[in-house]
C-alpha positions as CSV (number, residue, x, y, z in Angstrom):
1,X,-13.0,34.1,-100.3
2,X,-9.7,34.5,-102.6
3,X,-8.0,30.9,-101.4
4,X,-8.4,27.7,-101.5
5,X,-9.3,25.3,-98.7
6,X,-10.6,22.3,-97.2
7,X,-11.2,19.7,-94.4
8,X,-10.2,16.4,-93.5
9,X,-12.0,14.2,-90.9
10,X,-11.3,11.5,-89.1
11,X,-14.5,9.7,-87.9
12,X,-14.9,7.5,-84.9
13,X,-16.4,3.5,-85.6
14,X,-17.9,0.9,-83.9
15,X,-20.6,-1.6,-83.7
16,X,-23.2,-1.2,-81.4
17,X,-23.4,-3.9,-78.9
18,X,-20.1,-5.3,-80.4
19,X,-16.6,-5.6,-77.4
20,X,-14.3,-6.4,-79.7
21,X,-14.1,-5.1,-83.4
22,X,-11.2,-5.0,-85.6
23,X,-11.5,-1.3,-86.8
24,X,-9.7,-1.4,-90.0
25,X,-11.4,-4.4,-91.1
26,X,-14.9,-2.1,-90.5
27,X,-13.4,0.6,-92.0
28,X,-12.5,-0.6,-95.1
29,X,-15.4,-2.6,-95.0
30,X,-17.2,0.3,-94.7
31,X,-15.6,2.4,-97.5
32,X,-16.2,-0.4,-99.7
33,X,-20.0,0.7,-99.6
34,X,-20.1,4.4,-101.1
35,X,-20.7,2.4,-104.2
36,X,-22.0,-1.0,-105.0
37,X,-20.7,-0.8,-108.5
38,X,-17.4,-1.7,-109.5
39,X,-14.8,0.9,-109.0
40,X,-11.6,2.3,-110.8
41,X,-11.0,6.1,-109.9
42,X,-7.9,5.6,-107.4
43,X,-6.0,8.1,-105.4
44,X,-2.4,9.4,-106.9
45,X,0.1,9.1,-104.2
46,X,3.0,10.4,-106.0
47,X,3.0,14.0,-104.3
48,X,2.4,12.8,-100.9
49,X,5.3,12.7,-98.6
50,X,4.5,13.3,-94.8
51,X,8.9,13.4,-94.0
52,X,9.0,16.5,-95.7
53,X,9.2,19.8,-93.1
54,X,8.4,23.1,-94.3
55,X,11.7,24.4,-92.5
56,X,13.3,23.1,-95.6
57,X,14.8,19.3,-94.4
58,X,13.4,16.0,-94.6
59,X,12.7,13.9,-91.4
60,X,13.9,10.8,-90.7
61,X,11.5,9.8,-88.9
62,X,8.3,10.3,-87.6
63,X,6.7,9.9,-83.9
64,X,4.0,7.2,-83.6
65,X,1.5,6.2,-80.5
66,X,2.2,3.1,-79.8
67,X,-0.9,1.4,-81.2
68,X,-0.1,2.6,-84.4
69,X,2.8,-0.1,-84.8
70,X,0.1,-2.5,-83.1
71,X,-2.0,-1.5,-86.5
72,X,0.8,-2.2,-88.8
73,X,2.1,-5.5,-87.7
74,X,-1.8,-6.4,-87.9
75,X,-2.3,-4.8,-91.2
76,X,1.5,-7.1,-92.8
77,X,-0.9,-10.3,-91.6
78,X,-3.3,-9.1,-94.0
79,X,-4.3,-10.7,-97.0
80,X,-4.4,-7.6,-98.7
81,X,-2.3,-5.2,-100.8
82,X,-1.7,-1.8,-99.7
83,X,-4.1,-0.6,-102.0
84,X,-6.6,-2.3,-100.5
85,X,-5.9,-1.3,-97.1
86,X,-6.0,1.9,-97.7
87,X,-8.8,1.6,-99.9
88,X,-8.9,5.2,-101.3
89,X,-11.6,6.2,-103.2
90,X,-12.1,10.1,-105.2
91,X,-15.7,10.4,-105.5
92,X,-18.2,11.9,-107.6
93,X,-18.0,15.3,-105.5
94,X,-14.1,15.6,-105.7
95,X,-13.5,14.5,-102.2
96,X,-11.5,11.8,-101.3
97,X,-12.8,8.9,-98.6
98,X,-10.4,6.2,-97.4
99,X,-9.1,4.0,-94.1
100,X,-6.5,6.0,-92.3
101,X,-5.5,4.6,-89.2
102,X,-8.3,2.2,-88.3
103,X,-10.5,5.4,-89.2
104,X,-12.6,6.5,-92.3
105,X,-11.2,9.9,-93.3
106,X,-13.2,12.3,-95.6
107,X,-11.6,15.1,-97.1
108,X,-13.8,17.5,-98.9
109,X,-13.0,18.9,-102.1
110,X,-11.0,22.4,-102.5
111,X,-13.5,25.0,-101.6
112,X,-12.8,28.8,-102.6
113,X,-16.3,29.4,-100.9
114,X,-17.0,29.4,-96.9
115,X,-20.3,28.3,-97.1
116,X,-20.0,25.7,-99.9
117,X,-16.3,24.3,-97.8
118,X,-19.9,23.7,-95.3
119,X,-22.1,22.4,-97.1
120,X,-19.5,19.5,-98.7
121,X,-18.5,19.2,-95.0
122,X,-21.5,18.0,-94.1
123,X,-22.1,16.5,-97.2
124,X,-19.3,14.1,-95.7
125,X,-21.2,13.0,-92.7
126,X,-24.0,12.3,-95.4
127,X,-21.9,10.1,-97.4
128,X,-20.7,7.9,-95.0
129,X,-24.1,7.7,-93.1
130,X,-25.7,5.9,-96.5
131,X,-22.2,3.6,-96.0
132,X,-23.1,2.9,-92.6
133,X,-26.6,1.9,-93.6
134,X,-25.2,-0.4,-96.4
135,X,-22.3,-1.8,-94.4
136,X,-25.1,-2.2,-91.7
137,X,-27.4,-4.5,-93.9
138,X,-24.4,-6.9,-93.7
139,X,-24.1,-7.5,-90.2
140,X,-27.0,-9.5,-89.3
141,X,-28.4,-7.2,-86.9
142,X,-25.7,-5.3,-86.0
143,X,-25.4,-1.4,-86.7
144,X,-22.4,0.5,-87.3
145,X,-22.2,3.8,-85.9
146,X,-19.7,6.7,-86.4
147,X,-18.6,9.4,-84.5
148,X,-17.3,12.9,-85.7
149,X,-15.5,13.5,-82.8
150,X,-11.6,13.5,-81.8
151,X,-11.4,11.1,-79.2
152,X,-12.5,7.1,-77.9
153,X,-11.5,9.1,-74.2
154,X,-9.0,6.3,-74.1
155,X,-6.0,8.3,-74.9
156,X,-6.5,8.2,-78.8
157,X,-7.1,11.5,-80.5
158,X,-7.8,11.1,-84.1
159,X,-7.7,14.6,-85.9
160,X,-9.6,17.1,-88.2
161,X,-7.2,19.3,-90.1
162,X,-8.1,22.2,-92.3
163,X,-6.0,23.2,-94.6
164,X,-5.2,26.0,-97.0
165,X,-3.3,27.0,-99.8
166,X,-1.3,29.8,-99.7
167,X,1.8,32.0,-101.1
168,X,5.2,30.7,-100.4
169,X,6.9,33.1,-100.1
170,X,6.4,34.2,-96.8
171,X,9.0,32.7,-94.3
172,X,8.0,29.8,-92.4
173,X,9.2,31.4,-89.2
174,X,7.1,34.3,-89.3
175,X,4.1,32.1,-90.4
176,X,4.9,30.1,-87.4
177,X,5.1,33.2,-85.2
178,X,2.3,34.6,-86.2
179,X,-0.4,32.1,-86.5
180,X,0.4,30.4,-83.4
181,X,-1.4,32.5,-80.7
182,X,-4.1,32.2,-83.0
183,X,-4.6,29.0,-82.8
184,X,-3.9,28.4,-79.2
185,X,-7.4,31.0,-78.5
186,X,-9.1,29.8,-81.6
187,X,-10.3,27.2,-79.6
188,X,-13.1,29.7,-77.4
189,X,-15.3,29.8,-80.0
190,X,-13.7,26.7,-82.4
191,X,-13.8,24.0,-79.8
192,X,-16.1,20.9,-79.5
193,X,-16.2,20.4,-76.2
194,X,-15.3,17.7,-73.8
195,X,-16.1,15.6,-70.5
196,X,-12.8,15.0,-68.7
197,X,-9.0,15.2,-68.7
198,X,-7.0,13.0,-71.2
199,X,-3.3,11.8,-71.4
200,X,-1.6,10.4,-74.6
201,X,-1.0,6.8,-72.0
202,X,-4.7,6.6,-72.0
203,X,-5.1,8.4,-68.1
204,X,-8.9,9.5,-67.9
205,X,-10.0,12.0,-65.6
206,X,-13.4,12.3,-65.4
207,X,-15.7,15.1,-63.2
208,X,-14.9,18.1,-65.8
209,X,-16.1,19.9,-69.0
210,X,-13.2,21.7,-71.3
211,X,-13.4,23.8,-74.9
212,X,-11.4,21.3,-76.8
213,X,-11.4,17.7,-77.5
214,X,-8.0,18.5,-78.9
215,X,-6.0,20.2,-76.7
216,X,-5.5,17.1,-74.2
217,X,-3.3,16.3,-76.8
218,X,-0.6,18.6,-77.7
219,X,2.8,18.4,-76.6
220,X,5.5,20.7,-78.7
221,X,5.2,24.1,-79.9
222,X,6.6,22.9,-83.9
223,X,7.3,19.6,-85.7
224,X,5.8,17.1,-88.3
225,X,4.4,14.7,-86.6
226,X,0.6,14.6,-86.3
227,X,0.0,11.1,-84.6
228,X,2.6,11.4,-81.3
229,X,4.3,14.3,-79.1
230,X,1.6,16.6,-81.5
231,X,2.7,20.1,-82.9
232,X,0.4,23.1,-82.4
233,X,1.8,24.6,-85.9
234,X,2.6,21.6,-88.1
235,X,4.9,21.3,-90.7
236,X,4.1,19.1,-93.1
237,X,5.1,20.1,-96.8
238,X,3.0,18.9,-99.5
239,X,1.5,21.8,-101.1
240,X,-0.8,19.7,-103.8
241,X,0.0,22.5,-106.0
242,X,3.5,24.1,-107.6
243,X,6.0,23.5,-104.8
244,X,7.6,26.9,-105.9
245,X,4.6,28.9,-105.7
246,X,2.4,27.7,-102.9
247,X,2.7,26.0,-99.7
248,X,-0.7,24.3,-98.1
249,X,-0.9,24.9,-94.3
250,X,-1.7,22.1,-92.8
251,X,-3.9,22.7,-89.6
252,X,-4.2,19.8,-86.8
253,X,-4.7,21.5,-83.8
254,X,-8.7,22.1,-84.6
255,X,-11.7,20.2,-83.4
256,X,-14.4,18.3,-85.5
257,X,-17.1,20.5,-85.4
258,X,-20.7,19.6,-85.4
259,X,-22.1,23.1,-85.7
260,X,-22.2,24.9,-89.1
261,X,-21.6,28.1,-87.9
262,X,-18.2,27.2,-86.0
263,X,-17.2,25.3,-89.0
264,X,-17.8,28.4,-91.6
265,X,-16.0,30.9,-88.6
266,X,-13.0,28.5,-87.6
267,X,-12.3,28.2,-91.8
268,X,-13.6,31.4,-92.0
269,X,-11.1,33.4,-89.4
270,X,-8.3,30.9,-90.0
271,X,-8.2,31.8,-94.1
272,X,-8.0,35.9,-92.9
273,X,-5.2,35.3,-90.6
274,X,-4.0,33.9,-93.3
275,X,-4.7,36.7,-95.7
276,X,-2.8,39.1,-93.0
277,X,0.3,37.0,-92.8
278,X,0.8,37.0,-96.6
279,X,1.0,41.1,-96.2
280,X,3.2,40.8,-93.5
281,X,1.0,42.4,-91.4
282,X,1.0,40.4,-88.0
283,X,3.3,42.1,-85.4
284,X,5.8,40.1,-83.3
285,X,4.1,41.7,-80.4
286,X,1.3,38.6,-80.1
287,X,3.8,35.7,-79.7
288,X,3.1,33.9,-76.3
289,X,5.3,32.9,-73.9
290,X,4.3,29.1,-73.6
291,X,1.9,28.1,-75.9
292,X,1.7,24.6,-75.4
293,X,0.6,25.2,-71.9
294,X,-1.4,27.8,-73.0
295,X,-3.5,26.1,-75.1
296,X,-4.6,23.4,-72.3
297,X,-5.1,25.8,-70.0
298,X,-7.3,27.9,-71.8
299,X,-9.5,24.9,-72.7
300,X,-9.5,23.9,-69.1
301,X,-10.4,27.2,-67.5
302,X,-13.6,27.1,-65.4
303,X,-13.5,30.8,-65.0
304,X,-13.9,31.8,-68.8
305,X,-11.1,34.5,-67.8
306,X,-8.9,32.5,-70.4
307,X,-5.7,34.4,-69.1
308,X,-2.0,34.0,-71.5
309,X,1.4,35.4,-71.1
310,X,2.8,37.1,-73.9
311,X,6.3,36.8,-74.5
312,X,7.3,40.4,-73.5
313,X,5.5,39.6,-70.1
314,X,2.3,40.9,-70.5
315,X,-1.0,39.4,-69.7
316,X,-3.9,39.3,-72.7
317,X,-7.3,37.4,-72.4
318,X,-7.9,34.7,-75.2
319,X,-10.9,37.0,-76.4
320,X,-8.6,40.2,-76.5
321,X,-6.1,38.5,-78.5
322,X,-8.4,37.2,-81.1
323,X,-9.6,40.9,-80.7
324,X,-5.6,42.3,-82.2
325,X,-6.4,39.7,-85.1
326,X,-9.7,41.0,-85.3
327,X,-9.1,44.3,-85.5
328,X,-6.2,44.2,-88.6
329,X,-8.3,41.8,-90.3
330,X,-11.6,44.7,-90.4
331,X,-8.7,47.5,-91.4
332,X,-7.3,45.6,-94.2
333,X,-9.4,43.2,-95.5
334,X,-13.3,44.8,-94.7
335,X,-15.0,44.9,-98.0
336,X,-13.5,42.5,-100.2
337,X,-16.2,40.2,-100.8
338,X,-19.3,38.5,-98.9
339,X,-17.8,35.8,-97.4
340,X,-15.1,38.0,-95.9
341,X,-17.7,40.0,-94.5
342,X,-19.4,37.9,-92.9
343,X,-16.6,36.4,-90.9
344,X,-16.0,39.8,-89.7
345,X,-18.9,40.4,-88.2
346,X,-19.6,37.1,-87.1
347,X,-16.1,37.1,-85.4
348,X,-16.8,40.5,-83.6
349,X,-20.1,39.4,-82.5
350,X,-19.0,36.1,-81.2
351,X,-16.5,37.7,-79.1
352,X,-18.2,40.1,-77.6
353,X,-20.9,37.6,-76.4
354,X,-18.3,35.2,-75.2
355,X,-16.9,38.2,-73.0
356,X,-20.4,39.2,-72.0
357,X,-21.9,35.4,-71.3
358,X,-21.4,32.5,-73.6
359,X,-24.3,30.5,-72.5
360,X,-25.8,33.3,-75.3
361,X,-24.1,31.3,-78.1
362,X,-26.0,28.0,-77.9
363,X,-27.1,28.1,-80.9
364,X,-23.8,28.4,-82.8
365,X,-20.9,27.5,-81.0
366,X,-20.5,23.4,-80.1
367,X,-18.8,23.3,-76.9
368,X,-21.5,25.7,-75.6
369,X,-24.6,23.4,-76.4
370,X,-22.8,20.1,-75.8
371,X,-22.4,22.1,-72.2
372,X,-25.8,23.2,-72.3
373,X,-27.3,19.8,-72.9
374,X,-25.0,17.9,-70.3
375,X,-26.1,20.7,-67.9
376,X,-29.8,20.1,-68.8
377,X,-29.4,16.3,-68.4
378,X,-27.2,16.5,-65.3
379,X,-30.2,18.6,-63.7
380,X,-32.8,16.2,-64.8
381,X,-31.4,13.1,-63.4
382,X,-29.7,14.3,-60.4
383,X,-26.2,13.1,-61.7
384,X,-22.6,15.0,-60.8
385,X,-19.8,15.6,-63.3
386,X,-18.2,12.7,-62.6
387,X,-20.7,10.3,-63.5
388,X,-19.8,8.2,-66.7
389,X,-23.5,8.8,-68.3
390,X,-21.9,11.9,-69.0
391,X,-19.4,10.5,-71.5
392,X,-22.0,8.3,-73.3
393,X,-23.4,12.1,-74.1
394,X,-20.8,13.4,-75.3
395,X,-19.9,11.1,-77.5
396,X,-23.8,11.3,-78.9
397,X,-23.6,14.5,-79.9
398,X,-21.3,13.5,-82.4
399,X,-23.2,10.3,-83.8
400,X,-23.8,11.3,-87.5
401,X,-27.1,9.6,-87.9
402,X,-29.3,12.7,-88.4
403,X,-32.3,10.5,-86.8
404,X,-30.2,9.6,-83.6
405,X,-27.6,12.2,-83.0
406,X,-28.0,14.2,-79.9
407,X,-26.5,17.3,-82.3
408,X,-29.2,16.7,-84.8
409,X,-32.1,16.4,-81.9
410,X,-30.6,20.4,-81.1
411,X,-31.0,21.2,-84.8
412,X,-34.5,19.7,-85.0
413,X,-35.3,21.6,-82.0
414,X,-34.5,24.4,-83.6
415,X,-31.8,25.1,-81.3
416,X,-28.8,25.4,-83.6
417,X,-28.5,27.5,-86.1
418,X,-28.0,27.2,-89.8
419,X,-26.0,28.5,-92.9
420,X,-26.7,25.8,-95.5
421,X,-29.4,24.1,-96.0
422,X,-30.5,19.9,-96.9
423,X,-30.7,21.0,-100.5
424,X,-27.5,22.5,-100.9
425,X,-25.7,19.4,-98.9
426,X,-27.4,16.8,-101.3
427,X,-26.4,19.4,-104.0
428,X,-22.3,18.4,-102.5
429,X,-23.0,15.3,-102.3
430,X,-23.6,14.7,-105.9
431,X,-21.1,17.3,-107.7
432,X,-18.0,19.0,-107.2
433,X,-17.2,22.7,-106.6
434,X,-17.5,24.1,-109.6
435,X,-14.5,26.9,-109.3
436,X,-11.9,24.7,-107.9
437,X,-9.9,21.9,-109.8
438,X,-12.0,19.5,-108.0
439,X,-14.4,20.1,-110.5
440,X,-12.2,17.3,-112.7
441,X,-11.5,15.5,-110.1
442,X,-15.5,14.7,-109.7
């Protein structure tokens, strides 16, 4: 595809068996152990500045959860350097791994290739898995586990942004207006899947399946924060590039995916929006009424009918809406290279099942076989939704460990389909894209 892109993921930890454990301790712990050897590639922080907005101002301040300043004052009684907190590390593949927030964060390398941006995704979860092990073999007995998921179901979210480079030129208002519908109905074939209803003050209703892990968790329509009162379009301006040229859009509102094939269609359908908003080619006609209720709703809807307002007063499904993005995407952008291609017709197809019957999209989408396998296991053992077994499930189907994970069981199975294969993951694990600048990097 002709742009630049990547993922970043925040993973869940714990120690199995453990009540109490001091997660940024265990992360950095853990972080320590991609490599036993002594260390010295660091991460540059000079570009970085999360106060400046995209609407052209600098913040003065940006909104926390409250257990964030718990975190902080914790982290000052440290007896380490910020360096060491943070413990950053650019590995041999061009990603970076460090502690963010009392959670291991993997970002993958710049990808300008949708199924390599997948195979370095998962070559992530592979990485950290041979930490785990390590880190494991220190604890006496004890195991750490991690989750790619987006929530503890205690009213923390922790995120997984992609992100992409684009032109800047291209106001940030009609970027804003045009990408947001998208990713308010991104989420029927993007989404993860999740038991229950979840607040920000840590309120749990349980007794309930919804698309998105995420969407819980959105409160404003712009802004750029990414930790408290969350933006659906975030504004965030460090492009990682020449400030005067590009612009990276920095995407929070997504889910952690297990599944390949939702991975390589969420990157995959997000970079051709994309592609259409550089062209100016997104009509104002889209724009929705109230998006941030929208985009709860639509994960929450029992029906499927996935109903929205759009601002002139007319009501669109979800599916027909990704349709009108759909359908300037094939006109304008059909037969520019493979990877393009593909998206199209895998974005046509995946729509026109979901309108038909989802349950026929097991095999690709996540929130459809996490559904499928709590349905299964509900029917086995005679439970009802609201049963808390339920939420031990769900948060297995994340587990990483490719022997224990409930989404690796599916794959096994034979259940879940593939785009890359074990070779081509080790092959990401050990060397950088060779296309993108993260070829020096690794």
């Amino acid at each position: 595809m002709q742009r630049l892109f990547g993922i970043e993921t925040e993973y869940g930890i714990t120690i199995a068996g453990a009540e109490n454990i001091d997660t940024v301790a265990e992360s950095i712990e853990l972080i320590k152990n991609y490599r036993l050897d002594d260390y010295t590639a660091r991460w540059d922080y000079s570009l970085e500045d999360p106060f400046k907005d995209a609407r052209g101002f600098r913040a003065k301040a940006l909104q926390e959860h409250p257990d964030e300043r718990k975190h902080r004052e914790k982290d000052r009684k440290r007896n380490l350097s910020f360096e060491e907190v943070k413990s950053d590390r650019v590995l041999i593949n061009g990603a970076r791994l460090y502690n963010d927030h009392a959670h291991p964060e993997y970002s993958t390398p710049e990808c300008n290739s949708l199924f390599e941006l997948v195979a370095h995704d998962k070559a992530g979860e592979r990485i950290l898995q041979q930490c785990v092990r390590r880190r494991s073999e220190q604890l006496d007995g004890k195991t750490v586990v991690l989750y790619k998921n987006n929530t503890d179901f205690h009213g923390h979210s922790y995120g997984c942004h992609d992100n992409y480079c684009m032109n800047r030129e291209a106001p940030f208002d009609y970027i804003k207006d045009s990408i947001m519908p998208f990713f308010v109905t991104r989420q029927i074939f993007a989404g993860a899947g999740k038991v229950g209803i979840e607040t920000e003050s840590g309120l749990y209703s349980a007794g309930f399946f919804q698309l998105s892990q995420r969407a819980d968790f959105f409160s404003v329509e712009v802004s750029v924060d990414t930790m408290s009162k969350r933006p659906i379009v975030n504004t965030r301006d460090e492009p990682h590039a020449d400030p005067k040229k590009y612009r990276r859009l920095h995407v929070i509102v997504g889910d952690s995916n297990m599944s390949e094939y939702a991975t390589a269609l969420k990157i995959g359908t997000t970079a051709l929006v994309i592609d259409l908003i550089e062209k100016r080619l997104i009509p104002k006609e889209l724009s929705l009424k109230k998006p941030v209720e929208d985009i709860k709703e639509i994960s929450r809807d029992q029906t499927y009918q996935w109903k929205v307002e759009l601002r002139d007063g007319k009501t669109i499904s979800a599916i027909d809406l990704q349709r009108q993005y759909l359908s300037l995407a094939q006109k304008h952008l059909f037969g520019r290279d493979y990877d393009t291609d593909w998206v199209l017709v895998e974005w046509e197809d995946v729509l026109d099942e979901l309108e038909r019957d989802p349950n026929n999209l097991v095999d690709r989408l996540d929130w459809v076989a996490k559904k499928w396998l709590l349905e299964t296991f509900i029917e086995s053992e005679k439970l009802t939704w609201d049963d808390p077994w339920l939420q031990s499930i769900d948060l297995e189907y994340h587990n990483i460990d490719t022997d224990s994970g409930l989404y690796y069981e599916l794959m096994r199975d034979g259940i879940m389909r593939r785009l890359v294969t074990d070779k081509q993951i080790y092959k990401a694990v050990q060397n950088p894209p060779n296309e993108t600048r993260a070829y020096f990097r690794g």
